[in-house]
FIGU-927222 format. One record per atom (N, C-alpha, C): residue number from 1; x, y, z; residue in one letter; atom name. Coordinates in nm, 3 decimals. Layout:
<atoms>
<atom pos="NUM" x="X" y="Y" z="Z" code="A" site="CA"/>
...
</atoms>
This chain:
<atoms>
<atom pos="1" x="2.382" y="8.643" z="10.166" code="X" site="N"/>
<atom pos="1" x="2.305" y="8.521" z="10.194" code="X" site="CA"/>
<atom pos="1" x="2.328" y="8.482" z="10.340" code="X" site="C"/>
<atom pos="2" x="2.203" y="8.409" z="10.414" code="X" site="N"/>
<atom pos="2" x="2.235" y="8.404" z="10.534" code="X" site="CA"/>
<atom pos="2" x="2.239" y="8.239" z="10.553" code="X" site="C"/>
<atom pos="3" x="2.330" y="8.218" z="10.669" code="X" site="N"/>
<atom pos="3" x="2.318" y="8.033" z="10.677" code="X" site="CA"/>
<atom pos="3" x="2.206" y="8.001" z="10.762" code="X" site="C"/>
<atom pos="4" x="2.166" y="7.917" z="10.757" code="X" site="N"/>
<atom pos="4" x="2.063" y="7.857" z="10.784" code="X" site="CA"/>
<atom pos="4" x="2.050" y="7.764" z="10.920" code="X" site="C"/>
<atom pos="5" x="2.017" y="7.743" z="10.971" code="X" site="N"/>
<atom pos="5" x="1.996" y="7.638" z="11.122" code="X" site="CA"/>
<atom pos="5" x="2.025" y="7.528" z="11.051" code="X" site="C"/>
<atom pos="6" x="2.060" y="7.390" z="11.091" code="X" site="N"/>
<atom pos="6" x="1.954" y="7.286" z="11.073" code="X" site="CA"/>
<atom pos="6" x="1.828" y="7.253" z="11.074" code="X" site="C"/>
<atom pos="7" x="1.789" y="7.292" z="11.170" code="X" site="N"/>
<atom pos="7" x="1.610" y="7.308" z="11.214" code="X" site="CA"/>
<atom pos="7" x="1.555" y="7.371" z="11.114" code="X" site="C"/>
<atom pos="8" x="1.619" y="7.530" z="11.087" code="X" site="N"/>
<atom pos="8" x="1.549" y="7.612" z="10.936" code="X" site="CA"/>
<atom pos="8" x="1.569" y="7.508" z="10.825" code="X" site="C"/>
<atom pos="9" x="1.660" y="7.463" z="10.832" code="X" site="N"/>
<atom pos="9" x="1.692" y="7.339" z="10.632" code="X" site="CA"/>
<atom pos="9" x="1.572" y="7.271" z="10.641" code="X" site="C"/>
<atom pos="10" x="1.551" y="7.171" z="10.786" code="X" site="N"/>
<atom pos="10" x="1.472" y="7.091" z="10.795" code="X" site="CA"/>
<atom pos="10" x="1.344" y="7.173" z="10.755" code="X" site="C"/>
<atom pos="11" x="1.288" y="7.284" z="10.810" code="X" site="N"/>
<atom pos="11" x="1.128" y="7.347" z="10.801" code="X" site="CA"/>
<atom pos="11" x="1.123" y="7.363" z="10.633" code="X" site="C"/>
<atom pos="12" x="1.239" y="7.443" z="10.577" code="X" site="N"/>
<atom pos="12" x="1.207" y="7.472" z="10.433" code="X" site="CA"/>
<atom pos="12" x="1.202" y="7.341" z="10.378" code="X" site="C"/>
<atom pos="13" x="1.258" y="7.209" z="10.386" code="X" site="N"/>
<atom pos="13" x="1.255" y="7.147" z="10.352" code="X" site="CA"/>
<atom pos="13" x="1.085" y="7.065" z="10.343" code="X" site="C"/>
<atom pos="14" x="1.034" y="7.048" z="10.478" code="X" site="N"/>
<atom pos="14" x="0.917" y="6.998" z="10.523" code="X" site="CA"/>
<atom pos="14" x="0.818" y="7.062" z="10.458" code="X" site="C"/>
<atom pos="15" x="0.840" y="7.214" z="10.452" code="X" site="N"/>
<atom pos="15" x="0.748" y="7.339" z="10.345" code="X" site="CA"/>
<atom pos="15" x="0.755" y="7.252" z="10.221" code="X" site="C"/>
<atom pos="16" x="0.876" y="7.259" z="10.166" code="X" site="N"/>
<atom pos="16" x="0.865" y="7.211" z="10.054" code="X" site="CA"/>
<atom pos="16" x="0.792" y="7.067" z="9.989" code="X" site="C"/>
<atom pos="17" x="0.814" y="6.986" z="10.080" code="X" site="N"/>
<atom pos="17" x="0.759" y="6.850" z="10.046" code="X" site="CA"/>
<atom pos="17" x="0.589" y="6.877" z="10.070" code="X" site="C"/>
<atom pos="18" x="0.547" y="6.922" z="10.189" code="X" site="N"/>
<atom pos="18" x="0.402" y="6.993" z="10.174" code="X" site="CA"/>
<atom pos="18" x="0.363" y="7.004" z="10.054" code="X" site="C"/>
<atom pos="19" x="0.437" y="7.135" z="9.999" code="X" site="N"/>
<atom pos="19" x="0.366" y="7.225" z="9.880" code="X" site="CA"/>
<atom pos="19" x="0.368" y="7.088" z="9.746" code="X" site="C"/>
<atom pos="20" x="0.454" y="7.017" z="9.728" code="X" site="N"/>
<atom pos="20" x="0.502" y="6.938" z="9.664" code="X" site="CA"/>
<atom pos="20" x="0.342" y="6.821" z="9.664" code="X" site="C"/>
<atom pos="21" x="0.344" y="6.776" z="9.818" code="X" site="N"/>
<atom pos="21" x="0.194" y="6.693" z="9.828" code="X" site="CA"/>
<atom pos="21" x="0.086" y="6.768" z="9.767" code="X" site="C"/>
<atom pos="22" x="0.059" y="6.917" z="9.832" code="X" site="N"/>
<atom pos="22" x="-0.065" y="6.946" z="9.768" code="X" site="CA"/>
<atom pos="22" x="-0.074" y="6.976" z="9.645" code="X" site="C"/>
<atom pos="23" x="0.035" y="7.012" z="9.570" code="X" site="N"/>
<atom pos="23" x="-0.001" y="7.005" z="9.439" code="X" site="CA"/>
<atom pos="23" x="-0.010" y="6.915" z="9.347" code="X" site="C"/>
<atom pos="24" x="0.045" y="6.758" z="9.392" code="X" site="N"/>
<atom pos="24" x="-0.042" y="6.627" z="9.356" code="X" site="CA"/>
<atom pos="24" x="-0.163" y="6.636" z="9.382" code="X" site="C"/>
<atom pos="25" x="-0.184" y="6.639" z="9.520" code="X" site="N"/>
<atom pos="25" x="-0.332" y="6.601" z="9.523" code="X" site="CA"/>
<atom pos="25" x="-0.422" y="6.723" z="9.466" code="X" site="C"/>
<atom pos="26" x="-0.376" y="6.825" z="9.450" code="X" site="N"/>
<atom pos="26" x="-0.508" y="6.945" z="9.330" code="X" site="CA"/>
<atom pos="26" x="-0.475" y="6.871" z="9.212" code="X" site="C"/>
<atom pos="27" x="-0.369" y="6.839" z="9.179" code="X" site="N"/>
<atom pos="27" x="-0.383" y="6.736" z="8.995" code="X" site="CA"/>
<atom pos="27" x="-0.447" y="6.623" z="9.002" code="X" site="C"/>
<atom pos="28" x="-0.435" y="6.544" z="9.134" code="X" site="N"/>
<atom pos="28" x="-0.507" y="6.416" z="9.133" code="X" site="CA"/>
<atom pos="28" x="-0.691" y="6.458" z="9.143" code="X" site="C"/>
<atom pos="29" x="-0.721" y="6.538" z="9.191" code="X" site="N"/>
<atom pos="29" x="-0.862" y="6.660" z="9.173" code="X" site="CA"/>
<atom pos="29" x="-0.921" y="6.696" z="9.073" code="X" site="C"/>
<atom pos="30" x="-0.793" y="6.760" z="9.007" code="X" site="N"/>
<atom pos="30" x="-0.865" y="6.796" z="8.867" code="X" site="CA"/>
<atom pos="30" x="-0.888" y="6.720" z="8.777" code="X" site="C"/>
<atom pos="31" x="-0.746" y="6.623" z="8.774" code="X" site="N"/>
<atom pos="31" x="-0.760" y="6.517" z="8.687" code="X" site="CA"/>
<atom pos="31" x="-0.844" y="6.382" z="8.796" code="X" site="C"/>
<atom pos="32" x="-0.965" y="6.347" z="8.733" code="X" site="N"/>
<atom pos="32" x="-0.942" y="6.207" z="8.846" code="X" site="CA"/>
<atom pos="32" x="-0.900" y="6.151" z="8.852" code="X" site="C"/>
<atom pos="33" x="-0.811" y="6.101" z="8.900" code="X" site="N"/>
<atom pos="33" x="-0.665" y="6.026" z="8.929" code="X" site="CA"/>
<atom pos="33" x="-0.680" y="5.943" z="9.089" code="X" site="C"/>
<atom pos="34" x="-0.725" y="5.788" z="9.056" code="X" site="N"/>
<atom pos="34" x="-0.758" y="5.754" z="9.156" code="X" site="CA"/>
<atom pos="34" x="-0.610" y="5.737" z="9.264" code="X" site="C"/>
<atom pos="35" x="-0.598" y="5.710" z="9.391" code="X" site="N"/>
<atom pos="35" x="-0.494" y="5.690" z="9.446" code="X" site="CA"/>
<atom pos="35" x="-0.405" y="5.564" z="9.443" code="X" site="C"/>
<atom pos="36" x="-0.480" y="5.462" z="9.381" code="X" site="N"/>
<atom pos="36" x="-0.452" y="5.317" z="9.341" code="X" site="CA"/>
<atom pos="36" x="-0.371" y="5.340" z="9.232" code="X" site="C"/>
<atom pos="37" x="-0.429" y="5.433" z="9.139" code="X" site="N"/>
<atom pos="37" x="-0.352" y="5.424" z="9.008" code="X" site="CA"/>
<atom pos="37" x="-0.226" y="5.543" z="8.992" code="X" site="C"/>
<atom pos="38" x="-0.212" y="5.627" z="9.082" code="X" site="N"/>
<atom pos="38" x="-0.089" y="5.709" z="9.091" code="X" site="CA"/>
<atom pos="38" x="-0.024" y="5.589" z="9.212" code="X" site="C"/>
<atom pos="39" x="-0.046" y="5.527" z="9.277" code="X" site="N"/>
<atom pos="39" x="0.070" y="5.451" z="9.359" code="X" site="CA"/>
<atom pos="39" x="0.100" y="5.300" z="9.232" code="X" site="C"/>
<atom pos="40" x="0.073" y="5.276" z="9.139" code="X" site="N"/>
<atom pos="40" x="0.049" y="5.161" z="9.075" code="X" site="CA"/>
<atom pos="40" x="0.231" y="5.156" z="9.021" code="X" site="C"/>
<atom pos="41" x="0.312" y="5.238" z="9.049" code="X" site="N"/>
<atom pos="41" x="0.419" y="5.206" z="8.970" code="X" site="CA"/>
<atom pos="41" x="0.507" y="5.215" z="9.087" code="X" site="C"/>
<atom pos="42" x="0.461" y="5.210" z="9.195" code="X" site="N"/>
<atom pos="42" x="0.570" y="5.191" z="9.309" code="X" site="CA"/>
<atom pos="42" x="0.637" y="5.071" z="9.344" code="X" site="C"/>
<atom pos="43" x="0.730" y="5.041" z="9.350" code="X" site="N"/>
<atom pos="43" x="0.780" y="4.868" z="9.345" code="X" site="CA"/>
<atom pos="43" x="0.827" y="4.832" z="9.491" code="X" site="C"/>
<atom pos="44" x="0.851" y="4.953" z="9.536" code="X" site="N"/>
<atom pos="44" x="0.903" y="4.927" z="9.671" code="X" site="CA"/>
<atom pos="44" x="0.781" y="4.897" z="9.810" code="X" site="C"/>
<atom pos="45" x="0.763" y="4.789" z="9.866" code="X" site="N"/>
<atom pos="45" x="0.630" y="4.719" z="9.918" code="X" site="CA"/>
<atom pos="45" x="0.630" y="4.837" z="10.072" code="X" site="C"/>
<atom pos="46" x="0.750" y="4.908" z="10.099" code="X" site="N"/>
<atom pos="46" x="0.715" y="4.989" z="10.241" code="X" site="CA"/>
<atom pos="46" x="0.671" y="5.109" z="10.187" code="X" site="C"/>
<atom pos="47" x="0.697" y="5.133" z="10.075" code="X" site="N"/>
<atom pos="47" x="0.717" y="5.281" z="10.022" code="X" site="CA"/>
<atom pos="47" x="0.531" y="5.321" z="9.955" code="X" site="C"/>
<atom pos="48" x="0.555" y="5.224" z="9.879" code="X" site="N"/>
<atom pos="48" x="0.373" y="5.214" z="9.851" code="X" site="CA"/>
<atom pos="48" x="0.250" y="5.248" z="9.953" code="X" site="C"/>
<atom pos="49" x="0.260" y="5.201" z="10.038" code="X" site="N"/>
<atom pos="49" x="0.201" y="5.207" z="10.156" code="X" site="CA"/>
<atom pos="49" x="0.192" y="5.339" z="10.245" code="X" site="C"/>
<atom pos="50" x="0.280" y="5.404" z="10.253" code="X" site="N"/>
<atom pos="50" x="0.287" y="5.483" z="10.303" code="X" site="CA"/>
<atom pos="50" x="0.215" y="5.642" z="10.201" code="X" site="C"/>
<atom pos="51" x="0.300" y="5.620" z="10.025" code="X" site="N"/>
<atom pos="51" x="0.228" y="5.734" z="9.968" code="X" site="CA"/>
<atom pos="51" x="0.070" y="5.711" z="9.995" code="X" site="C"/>
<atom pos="52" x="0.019" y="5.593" z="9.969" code="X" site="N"/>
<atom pos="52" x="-0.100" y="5.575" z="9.969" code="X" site="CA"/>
<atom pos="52" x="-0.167" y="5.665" z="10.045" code="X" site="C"/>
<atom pos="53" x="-0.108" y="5.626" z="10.186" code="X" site="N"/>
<atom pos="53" x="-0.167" y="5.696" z="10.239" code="X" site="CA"/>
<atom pos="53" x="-0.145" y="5.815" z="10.304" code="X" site="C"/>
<atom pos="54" x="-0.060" y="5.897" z="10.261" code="X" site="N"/>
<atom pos="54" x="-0.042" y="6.005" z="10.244" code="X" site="CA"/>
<atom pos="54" x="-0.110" y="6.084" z="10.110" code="X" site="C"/>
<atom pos="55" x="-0.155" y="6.019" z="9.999" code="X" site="N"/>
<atom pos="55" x="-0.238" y="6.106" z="9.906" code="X" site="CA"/>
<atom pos="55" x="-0.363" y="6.074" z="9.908" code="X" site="C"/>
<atom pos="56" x="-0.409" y="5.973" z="10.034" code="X" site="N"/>
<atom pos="56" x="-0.564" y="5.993" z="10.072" code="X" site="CA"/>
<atom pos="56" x="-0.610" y="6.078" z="10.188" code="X" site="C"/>
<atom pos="57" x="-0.530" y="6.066" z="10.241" code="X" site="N"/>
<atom pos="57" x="-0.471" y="6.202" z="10.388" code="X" site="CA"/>
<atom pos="57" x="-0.504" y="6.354" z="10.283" code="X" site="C"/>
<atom pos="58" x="-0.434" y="6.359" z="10.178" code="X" site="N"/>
<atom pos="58" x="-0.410" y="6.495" z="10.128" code="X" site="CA"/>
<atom pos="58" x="-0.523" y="6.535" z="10.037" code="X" site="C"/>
<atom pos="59" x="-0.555" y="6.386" z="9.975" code="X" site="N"/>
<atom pos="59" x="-0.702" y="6.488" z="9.899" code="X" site="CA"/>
<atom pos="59" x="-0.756" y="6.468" z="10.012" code="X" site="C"/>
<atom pos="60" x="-0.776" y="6.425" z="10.104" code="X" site="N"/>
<atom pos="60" x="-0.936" y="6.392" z="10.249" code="X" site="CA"/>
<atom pos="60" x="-0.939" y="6.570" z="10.297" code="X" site="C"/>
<atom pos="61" x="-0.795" y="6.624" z="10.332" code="X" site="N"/>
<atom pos="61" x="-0.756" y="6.733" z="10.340" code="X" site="CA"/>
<atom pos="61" x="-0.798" y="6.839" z="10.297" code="X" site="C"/>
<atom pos="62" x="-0.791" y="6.819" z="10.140" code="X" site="N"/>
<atom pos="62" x="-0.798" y="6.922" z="10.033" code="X" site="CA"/>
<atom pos="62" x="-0.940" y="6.981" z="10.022" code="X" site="C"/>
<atom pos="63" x="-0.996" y="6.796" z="9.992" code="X" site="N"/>
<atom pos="63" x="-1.190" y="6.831" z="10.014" code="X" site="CA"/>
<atom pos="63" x="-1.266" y="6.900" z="10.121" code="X" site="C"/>
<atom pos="64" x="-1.194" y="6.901" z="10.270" code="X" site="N"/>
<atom pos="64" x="-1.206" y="6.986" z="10.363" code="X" site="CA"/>
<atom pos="64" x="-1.185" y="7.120" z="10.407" code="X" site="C"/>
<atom pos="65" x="-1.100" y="7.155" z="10.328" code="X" site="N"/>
<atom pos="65" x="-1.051" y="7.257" z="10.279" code="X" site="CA"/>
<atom pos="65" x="-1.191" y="7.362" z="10.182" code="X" site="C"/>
<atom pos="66" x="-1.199" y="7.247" z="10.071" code="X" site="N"/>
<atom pos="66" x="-1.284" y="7.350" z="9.963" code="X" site="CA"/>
<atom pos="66" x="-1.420" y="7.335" z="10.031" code="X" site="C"/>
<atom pos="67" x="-1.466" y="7.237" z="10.168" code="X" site="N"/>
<atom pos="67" x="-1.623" y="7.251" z="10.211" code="X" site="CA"/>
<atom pos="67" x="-1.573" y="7.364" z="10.297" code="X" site="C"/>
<atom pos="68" x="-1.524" y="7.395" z="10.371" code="X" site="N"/>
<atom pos="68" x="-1.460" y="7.525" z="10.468" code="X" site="CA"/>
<atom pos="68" x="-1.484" y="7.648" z="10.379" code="X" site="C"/>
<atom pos="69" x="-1.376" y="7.667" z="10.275" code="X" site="N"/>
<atom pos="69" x="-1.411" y="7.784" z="10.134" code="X" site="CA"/>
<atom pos="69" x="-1.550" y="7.793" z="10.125" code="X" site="C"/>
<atom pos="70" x="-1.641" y="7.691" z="10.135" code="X" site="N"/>
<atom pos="70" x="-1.812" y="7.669" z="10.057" code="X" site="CA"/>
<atom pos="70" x="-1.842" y="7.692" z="10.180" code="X" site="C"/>
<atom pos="71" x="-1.831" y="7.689" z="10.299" code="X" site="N"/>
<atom pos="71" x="-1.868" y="7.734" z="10.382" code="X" site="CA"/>
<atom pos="71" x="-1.991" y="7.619" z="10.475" code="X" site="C"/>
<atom pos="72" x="-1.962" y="7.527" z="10.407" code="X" site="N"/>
<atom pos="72" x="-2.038" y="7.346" z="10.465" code="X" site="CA"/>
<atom pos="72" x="-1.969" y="7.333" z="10.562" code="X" site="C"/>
<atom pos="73" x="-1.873" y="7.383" z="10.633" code="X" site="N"/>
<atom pos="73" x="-1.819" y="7.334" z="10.737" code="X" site="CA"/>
<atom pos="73" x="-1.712" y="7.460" z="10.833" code="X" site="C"/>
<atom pos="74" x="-1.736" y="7.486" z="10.925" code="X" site="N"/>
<atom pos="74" x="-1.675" y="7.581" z="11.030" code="X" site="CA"/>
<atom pos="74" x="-1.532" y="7.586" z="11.028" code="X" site="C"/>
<atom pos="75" x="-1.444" y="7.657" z="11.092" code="X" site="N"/>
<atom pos="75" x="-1.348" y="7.617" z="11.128" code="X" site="CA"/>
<atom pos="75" x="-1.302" y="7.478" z="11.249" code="X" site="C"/>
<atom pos="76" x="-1.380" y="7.522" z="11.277" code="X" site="N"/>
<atom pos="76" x="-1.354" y="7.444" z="11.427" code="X" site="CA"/>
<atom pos="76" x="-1.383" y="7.280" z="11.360" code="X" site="C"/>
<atom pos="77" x="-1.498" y="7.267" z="11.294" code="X" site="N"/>
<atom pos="77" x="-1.487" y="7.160" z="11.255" code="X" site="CA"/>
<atom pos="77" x="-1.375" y="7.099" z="11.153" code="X" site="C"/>
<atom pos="78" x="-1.353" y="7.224" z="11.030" code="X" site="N"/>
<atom pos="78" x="-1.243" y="7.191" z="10.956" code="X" site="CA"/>
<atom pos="78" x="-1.102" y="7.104" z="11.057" code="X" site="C"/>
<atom pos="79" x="-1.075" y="7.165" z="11.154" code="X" site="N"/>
<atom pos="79" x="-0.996" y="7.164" z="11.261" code="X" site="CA"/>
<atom pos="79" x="-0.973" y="7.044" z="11.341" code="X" site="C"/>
<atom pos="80" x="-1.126" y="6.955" z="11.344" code="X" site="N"/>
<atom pos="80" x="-1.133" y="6.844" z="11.433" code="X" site="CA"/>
<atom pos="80" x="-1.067" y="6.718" z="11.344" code="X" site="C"/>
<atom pos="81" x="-1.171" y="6.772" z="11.218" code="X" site="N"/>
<atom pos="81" x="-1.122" y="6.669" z="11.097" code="X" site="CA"/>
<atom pos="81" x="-0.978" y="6.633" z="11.076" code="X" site="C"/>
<atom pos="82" x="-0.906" y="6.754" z="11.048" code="X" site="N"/>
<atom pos="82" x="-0.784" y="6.749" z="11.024" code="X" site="CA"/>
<atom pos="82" x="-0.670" y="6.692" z="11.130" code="X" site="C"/>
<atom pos="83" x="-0.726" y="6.719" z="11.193" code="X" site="N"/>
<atom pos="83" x="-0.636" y="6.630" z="11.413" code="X" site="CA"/>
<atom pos="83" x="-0.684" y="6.525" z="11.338" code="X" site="C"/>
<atom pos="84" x="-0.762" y="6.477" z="11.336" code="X" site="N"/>
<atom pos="84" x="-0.812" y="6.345" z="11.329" code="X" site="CA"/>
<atom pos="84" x="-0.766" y="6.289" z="11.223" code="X" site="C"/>
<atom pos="85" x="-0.777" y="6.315" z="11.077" code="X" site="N"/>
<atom pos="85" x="-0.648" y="6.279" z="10.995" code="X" site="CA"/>
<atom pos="85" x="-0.506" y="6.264" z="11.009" code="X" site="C"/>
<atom pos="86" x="-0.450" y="6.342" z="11.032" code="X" site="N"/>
<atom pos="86" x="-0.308" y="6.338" z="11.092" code="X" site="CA"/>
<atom pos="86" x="-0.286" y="6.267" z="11.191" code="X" site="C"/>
<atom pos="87" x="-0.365" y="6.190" z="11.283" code="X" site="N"/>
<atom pos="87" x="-0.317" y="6.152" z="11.431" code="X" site="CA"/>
<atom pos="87" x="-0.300" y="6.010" z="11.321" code="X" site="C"/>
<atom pos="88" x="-0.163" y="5.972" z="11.371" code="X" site="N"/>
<atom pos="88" x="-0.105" y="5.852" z="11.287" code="X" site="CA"/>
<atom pos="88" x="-0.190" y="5.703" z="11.359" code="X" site="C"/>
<atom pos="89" x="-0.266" y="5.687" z="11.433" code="X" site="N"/>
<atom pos="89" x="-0.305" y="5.550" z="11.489" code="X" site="CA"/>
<atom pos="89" x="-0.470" y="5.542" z="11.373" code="X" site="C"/>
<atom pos="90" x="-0.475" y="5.660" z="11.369" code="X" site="N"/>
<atom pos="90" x="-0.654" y="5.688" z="11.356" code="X" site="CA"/>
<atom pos="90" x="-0.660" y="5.588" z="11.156" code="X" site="C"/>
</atoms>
């Protein structure tokens, strides 16, 4: 077994919480599962706020994703979208 960086803990870690988001938001997809009602049991008033919007970030994501697959949308555009999601002011 090999040890790990800090920096590597941190990336597998960041991987992990990723994979962790998108596979909420493909269940919140399949199932419709609005984002109001998967944050509805959060009690903590900073914490709420933030999944929120992190699982409207991730399905906004996801749906961009499957028009890219369908071919409704380029890369380049997939690309602009997604900067533009992620840029934390926007």
């Amino acid at each position: 077994m090999q040890d790990k960086t800090f920096q590597q803990a941190i990336q597998d870690l960041q991987g992990k919480m990723i994979n962790d988001v998108h596979d909420t938001v493909y269940r919140m997809i399949e199932h419709p599962t609005t984002v109001a009602h998967a944050c509805a049991g959060i009690q903590d008033e900073r914490t709420r706020p933030f999944v929120h919007k992190t699982l409207i970030v991730g399905q906004l994501v996801t749906l961009l994703d499957m028009m890219k697959y369908m071919q409704l949308i380029n890369e380049c555009q997939y690309n602009e979208f997604v900067a533009y999601l992620m840029n934390p002011s926007a």
